[in-house]
C-alpha positions as CSV (number, residue, x, y, z in Angstrom):
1,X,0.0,0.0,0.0
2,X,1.4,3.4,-0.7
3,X,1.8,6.3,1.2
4,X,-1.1,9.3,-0.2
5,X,0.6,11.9,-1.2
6,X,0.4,15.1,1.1
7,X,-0.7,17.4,-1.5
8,X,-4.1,14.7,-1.6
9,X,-4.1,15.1,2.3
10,X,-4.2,18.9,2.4
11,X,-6.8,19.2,-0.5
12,X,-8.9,16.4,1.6
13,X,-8.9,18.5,4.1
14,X,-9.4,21.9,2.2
15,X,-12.4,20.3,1.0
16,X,-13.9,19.0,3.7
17,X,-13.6,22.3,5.5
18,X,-14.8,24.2,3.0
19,X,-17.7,21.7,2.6
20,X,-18.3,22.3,6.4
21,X,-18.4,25.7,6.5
22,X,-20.7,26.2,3.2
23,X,-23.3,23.8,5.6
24,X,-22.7,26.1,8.2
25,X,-23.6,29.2,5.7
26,X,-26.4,28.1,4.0
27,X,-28.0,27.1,7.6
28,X,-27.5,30.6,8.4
29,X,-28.8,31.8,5.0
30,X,-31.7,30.0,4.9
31,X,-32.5,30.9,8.8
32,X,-32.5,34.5,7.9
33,X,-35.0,34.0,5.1
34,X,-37.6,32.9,7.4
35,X,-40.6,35.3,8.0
36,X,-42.9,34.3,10.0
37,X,-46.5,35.0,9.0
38,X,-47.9,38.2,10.8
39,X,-50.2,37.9,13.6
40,X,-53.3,39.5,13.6
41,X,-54.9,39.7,16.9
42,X,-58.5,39.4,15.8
43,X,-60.3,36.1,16.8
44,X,-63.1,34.7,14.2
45,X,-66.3,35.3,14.6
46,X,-67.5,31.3,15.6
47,X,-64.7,31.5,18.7
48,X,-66.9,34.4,20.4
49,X,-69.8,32.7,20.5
50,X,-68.7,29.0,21.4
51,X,-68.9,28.1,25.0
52,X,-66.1,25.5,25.5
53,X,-67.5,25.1,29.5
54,X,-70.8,23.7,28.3
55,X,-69.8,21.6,25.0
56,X,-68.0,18.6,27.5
57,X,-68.3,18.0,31.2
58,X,-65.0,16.8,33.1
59,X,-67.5,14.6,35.3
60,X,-68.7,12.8,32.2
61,X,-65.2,11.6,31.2
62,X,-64.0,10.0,34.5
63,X,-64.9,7.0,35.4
64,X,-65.8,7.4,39.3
């Protein structure tokens, strides 16, 4: 088996860095990009007038 030649270790290396950091870039790049949608503090209609107390009873669920 021969030795690799150290110009094929350095560029190994080169390359794997490189690949490394353009990971580390585009993670950064594509974090930025990110918008999230805007909130609007208005709550529909249907939500004012449902009455989440009366549509289930606890009691009914449990099993005592």
């Amino acid at each position: 088996m021969e030795p690799i030649p150290v110009y094929k270790k350095a560029l190994k290396a080169f390359i794997s860095n490189n690949i490394g950091a353009a990971a580390v870039l585009t993670g950064v790049l594509v974090g930025n990009v990110y918008q999230p949608a805007p909130q609007l503090n208005k709550m529909p209609v249907e939500l004012t007038y449902m009455n989440d107390a009366a549509l289930e009873s606890v009691d009914l669920l449990s099993n005592n």
